[in-house]
N, CA, C and O atoms as CSV, one atom per row, in Angstrom:
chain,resi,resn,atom,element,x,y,z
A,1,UNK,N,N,-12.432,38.526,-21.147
A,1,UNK,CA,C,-11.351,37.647,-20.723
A,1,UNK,C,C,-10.114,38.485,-20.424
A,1,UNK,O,O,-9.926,39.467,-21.142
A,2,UNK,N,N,-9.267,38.222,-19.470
A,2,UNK,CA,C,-7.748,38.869,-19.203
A,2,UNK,C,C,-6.662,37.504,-19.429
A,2,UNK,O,O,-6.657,36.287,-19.240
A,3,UNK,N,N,-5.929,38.389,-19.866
A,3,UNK,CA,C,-4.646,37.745,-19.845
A,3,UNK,C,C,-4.084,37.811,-18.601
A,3,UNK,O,O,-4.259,38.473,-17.578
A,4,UNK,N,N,-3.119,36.650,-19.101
A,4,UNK,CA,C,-1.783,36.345,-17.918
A,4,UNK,C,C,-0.570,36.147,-18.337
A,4,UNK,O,O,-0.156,35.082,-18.797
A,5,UNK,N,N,0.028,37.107,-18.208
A,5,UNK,CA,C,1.323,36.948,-18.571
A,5,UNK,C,C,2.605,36.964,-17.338
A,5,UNK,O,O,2.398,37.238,-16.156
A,6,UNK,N,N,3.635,36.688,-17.788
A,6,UNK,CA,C,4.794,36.374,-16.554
A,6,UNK,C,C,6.080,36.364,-17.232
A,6,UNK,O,O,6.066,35.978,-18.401
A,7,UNK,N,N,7.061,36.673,-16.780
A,7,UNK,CA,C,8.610,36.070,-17.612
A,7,UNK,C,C,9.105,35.316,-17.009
A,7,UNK,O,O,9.037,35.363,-15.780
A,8,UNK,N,N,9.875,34.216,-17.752
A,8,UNK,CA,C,10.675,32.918,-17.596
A,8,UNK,C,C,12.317,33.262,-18.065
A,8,UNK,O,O,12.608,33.977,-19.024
A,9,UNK,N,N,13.015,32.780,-17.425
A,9,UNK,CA,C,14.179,32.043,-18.378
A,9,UNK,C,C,14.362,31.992,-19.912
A,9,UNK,O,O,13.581,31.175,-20.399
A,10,UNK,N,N,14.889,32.405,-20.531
A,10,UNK,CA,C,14.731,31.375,-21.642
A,10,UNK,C,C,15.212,30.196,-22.148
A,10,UNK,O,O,15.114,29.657,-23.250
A,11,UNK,N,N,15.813,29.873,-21.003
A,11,UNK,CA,C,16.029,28.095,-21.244
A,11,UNK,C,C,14.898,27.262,-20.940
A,11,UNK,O,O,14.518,26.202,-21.439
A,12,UNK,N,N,14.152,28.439,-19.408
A,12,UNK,CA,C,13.019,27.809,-18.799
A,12,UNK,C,C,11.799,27.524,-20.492
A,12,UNK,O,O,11.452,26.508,-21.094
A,13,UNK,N,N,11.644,28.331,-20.598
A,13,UNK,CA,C,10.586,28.560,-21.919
A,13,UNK,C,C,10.398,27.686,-23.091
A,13,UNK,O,O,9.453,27.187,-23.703
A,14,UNK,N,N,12.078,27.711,-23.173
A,14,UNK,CA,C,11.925,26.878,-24.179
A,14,UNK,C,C,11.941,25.378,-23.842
A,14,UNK,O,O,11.438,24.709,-24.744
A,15,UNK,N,N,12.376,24.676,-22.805
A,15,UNK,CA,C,12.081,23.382,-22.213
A,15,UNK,C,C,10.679,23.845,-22.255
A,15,UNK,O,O,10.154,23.607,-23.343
A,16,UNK,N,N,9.831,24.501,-21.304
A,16,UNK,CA,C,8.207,24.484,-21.416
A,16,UNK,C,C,7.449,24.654,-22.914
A,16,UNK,O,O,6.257,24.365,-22.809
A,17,UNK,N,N,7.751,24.962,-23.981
A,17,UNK,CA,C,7.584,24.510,-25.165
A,17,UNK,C,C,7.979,23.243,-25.554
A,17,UNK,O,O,7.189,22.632,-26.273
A,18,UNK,N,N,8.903,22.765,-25.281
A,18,UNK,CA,C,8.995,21.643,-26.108
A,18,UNK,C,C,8.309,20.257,-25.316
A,18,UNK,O,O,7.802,19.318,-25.928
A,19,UNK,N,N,8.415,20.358,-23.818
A,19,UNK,CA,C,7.518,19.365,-22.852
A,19,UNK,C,C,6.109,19.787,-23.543
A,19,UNK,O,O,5.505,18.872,-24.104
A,20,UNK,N,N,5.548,21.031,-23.557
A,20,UNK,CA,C,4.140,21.115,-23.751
A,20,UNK,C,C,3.907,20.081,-24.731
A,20,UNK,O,O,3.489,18.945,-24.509
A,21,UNK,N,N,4.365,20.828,-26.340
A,21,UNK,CA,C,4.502,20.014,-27.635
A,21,UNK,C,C,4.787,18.696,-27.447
A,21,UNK,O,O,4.398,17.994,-28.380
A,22,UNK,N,N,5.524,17.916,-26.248
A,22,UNK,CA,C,5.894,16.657,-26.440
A,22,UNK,C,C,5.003,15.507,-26.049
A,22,UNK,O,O,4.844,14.325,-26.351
A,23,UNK,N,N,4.227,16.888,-24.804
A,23,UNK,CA,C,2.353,15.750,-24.504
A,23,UNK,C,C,1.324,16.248,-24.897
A,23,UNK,O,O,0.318,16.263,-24.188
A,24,UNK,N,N,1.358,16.763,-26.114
A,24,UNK,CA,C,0.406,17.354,-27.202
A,24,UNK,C,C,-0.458,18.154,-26.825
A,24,UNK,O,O,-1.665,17.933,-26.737
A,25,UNK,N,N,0.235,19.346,-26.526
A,25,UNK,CA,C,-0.350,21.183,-25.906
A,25,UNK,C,C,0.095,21.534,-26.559
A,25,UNK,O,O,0.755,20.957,-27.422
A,26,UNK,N,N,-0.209,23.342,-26.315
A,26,UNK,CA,C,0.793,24.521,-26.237
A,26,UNK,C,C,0.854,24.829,-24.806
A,26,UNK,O,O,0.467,24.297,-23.766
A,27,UNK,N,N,1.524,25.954,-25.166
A,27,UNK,CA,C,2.404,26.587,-24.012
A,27,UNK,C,C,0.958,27.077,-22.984
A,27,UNK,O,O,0.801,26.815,-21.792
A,28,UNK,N,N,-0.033,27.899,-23.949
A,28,UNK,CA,C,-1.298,28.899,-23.456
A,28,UNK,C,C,-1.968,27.799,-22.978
A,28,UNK,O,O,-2.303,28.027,-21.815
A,29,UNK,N,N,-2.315,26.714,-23.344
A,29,UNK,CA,C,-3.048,25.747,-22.836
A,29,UNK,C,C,-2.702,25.152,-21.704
A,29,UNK,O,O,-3.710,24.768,-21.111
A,30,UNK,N,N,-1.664,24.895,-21.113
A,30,UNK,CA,C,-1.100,24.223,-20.181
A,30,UNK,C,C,-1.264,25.144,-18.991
A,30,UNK,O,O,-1.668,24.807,-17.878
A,31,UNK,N,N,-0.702,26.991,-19.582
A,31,UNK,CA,C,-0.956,27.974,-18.490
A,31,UNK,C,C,-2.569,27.668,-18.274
A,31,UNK,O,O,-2.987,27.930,-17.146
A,32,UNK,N,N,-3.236,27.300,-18.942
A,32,UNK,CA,C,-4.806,27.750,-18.901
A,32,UNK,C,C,-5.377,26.621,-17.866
A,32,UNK,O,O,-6.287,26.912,-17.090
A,33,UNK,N,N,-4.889,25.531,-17.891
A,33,UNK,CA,C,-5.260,24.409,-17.612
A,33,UNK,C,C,-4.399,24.051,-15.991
A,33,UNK,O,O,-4.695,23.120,-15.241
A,34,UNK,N,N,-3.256,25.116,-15.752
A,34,UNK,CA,C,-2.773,25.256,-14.133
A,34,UNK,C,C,-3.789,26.363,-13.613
A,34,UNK,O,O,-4.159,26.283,-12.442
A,35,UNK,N,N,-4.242,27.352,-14.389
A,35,UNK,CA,C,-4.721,28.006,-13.444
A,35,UNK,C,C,-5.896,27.599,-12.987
A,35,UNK,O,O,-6.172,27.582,-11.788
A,36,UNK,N,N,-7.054,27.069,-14.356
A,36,UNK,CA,C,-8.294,26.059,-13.685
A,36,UNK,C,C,-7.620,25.309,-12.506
A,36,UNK,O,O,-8.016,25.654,-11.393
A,37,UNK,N,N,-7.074,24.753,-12.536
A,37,UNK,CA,C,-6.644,23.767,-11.432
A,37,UNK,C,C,-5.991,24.401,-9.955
A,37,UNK,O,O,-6.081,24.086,-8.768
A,38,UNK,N,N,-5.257,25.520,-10.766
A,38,UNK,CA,C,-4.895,26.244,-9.218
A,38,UNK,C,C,-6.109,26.611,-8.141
A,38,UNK,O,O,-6.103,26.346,-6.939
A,39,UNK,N,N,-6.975,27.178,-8.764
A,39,UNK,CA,C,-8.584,27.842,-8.728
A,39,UNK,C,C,-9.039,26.785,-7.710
A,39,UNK,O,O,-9.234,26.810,-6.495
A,40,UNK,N,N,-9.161,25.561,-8.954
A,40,UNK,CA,C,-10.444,24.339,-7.623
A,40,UNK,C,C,-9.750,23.764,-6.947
A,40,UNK,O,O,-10.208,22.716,-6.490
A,41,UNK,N,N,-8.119,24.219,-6.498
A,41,UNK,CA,C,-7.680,23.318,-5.277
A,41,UNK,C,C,-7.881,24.364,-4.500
A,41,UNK,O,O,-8.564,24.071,-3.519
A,42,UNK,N,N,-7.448,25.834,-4.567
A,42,UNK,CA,C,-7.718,26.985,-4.233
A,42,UNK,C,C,-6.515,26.920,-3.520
A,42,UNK,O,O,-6.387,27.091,-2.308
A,43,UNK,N,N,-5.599,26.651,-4.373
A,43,UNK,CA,C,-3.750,26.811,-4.567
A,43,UNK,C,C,-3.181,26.260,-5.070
A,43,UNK,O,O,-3.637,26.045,-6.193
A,44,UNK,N,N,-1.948,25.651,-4.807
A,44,UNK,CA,C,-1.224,24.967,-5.504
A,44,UNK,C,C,-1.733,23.241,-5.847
A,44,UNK,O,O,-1.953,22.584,-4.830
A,45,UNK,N,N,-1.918,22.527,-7.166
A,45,UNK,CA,C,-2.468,21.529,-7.224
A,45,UNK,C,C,-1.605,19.995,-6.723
A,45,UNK,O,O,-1.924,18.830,-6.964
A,46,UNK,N,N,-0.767,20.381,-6.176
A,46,UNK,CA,C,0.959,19.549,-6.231
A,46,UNK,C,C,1.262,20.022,-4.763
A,46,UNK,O,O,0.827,21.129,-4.445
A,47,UNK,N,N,2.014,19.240,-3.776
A,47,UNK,CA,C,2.653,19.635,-2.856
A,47,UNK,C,C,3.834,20.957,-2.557
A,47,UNK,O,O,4.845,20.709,-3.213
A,48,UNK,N,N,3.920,21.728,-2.088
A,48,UNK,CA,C,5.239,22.910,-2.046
A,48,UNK,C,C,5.525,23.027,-1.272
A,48,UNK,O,O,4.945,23.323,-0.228
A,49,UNK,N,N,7.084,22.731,-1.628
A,49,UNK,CA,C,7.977,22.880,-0.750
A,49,UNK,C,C,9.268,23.102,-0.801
A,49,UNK,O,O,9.540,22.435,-1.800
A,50,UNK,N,N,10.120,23.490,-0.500
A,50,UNK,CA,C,11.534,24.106,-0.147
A,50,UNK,C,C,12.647,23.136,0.347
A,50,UNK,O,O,12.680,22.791,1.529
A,51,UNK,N,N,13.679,22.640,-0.686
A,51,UNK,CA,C,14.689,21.624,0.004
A,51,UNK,C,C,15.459,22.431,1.148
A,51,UNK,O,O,16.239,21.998,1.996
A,52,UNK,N,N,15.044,23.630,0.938
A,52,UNK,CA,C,15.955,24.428,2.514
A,52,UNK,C,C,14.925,25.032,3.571
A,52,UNK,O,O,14.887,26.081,4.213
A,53,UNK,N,N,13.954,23.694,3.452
A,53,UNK,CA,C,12.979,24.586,4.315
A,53,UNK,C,C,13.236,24.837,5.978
A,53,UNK,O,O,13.741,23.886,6.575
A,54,UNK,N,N,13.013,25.694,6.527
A,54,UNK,CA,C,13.393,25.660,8.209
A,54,UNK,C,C,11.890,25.125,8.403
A,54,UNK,O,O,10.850,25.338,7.780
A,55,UNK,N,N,12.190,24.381,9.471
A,55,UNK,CA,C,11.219,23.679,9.955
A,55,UNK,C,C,11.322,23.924,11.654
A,55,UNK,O,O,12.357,23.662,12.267
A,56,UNK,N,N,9.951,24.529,12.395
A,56,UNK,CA,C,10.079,24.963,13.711
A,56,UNK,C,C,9.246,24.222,14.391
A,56,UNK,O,O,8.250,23.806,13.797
A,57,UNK,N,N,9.381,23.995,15.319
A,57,UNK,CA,C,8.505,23.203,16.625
A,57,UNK,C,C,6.959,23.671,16.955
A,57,UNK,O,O,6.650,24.861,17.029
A,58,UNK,N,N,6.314,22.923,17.087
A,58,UNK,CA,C,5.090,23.699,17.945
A,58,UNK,C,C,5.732,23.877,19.089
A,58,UNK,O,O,6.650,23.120,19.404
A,59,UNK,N,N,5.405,24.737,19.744
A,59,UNK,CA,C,5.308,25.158,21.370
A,59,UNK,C,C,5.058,24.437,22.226
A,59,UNK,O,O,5.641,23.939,23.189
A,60,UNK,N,N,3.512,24.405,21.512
A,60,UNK,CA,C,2.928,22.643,22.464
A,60,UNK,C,C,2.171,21.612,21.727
A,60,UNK,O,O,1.951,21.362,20.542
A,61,UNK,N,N,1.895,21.173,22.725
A,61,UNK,CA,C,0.987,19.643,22.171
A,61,UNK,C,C,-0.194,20.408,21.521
A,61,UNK,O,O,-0.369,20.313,20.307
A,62,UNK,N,N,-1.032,21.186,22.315
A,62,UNK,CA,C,-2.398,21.649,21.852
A,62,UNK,C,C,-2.315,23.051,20.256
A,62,UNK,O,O,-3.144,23.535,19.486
A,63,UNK,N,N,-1.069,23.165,20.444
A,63,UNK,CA,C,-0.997,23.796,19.036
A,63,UNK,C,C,-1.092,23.108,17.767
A,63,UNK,O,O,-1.741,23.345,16.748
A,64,UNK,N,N,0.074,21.796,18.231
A,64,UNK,CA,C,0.009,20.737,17.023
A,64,UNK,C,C,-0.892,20.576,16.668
A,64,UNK,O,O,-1.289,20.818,15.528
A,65,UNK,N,N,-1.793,19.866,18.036
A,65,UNK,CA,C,-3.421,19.404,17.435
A,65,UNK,C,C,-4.004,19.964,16.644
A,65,UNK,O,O,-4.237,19.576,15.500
A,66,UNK,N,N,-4.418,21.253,17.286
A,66,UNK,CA,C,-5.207,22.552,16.733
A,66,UNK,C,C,-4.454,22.327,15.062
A,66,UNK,O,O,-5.159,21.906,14.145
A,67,UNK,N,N,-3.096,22.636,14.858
A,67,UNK,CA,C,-3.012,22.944,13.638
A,67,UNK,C,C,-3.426,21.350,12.704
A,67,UNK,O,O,-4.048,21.236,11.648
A,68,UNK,N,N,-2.868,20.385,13.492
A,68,UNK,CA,C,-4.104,19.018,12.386
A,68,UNK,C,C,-4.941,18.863,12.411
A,68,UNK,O,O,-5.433,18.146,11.540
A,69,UNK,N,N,-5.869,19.512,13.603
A,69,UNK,CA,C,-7.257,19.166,12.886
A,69,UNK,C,C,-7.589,20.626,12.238
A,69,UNK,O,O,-8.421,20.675,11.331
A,70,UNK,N,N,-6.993,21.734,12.661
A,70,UNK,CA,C,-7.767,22.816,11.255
A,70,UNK,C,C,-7.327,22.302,9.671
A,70,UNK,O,O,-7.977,22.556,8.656
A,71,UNK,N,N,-5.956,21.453,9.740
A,71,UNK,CA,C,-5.729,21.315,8.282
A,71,UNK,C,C,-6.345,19.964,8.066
A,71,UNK,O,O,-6.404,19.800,6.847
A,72,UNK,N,N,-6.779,19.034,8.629
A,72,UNK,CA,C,-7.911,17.694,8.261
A,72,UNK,C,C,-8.939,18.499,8.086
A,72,UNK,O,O,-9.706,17.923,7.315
A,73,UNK,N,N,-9.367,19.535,8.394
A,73,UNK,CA,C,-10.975,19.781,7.886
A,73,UNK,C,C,-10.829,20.929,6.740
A,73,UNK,O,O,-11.922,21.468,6.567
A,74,UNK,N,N,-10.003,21.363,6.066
A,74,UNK,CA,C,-9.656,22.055,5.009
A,74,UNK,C,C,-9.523,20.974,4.147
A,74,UNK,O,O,-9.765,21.138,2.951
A,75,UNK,N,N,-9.268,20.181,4.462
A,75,UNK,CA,C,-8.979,18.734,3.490
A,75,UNK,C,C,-10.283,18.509,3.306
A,75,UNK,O,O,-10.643,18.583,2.131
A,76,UNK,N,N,-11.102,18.258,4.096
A,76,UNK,CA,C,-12.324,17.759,3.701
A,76,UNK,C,C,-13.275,18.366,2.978
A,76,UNK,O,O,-14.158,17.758,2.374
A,77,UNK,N,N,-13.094,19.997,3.015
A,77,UNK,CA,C,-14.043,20.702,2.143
A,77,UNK,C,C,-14.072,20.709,0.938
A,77,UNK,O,O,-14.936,21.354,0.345
């Protein structure tokens, strides 16, 4: 087995201790239980995104397409 480790805040940390403890985890369990989940979405399990996100145009019509239907059939797998 490997570890995973990372640094936080320590305000961050300690809010993530006490949320864990408050829906009856720990801290290791919760990491353990995003990364299963990161794994079988095969990324993020939650939407991401950026309140400052730049947002750019397709070029064209046939790019748009192209890019919804490659991301409808990533959905489906």
């Amino acid at each position: 087995m490997k570890q995973a480790v990372t640094r936080v805040e320590d305000k961050e940390y300690d809010l993530f201790q006490e949320t864990a403890a408050n829906i009856g985890t720990t801290t290791a369990d919760a990491l353990r239980m995003f990364i299963y989940a990161f794994n079988d979405y095969h990324g993020f399990p939650y939407p991401v995104q950026s309140r400052r996100m730049k947002v750019e145009p397709f070029e064209t019509e046939k790019e748009a397409t192209d890019f919804a239907t490659d991301l409808a059939m990533e959905m489906m797998e």
